[in-house]
C-alpha positions in Angstrom: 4.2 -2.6 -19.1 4.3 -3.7 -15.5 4.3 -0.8 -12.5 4.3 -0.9 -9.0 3.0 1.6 -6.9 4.5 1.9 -3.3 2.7 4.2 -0.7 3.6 4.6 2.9 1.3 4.6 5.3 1.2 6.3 8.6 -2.6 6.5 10.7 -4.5 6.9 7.1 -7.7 4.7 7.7 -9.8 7.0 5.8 -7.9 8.1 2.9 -6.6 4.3 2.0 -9.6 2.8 0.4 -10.2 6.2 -1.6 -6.4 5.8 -3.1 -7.0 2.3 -3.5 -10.2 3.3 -5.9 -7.8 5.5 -7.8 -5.1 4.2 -8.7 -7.2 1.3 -10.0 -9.5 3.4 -12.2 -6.9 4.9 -13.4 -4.3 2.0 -14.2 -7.1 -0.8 -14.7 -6.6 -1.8 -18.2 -3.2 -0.1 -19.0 -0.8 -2.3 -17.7 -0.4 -4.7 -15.5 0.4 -2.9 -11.8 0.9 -3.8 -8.1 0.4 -1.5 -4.7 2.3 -2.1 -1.6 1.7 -0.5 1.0 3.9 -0.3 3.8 2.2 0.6 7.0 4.8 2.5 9.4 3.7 1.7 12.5 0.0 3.1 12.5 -2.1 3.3 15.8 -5.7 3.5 14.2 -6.9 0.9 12.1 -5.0 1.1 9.1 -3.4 -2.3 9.1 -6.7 -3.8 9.6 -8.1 -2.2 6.5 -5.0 -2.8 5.0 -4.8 -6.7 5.8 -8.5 -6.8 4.2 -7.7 -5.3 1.1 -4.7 -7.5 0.3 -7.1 -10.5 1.1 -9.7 -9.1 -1.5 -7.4 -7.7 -4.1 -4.8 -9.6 -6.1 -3.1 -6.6 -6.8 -2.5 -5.1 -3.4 0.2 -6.3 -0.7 1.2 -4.8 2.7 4.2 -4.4 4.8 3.8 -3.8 8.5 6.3 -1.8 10.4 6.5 -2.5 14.3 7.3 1.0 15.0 7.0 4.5 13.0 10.3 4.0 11.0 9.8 7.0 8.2 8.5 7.9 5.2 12.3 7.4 3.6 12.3 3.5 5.5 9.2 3.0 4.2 9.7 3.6 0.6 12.7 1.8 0.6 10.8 -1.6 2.4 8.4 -0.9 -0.5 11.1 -0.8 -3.0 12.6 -3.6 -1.9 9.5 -6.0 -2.2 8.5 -4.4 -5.7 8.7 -7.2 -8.8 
């Protein structure tokens, strides 16, 4: 079974390693899986964290948004790039 996991991202530099660290204990092992996160325009440091966690980790990828577009224009961005 493959999954793909897509969560927006609006100014969430403290909660997106944390969610990171979940979804991989809990899919690790269970199937094969993917995260995208789309970043919708933040103006803290999420993208930087973001960027360094798609560098480390095979399994996570990241969308930036120029401009706070929406949770509903995010999903769909995140949709869009799912395999």
């Amino acid at each position: 079974m493959e999954l793909t996991v897509v969560a927006p991202v609006y100014n969430e530099a403290g909660n997106i390693k944390p969610l990171t660290s979940e979804i991989d204990d809990a899919l690790k092992g269970l199937c094969e899986y993917q995260i995208i996160f789309v970043d919708d325009g933040s103006t803290d440091n999420s993208p930087q964290i973001l960027d360094e966690l798609s560098r480390r980790e095979d399994e996570v990828s990241v969308i930036h948004f120029a401009y706070n577009a929406g949770q509903s224009a995010a999903f769909a961005a995140g949709f869009d790039a799912a395999e």
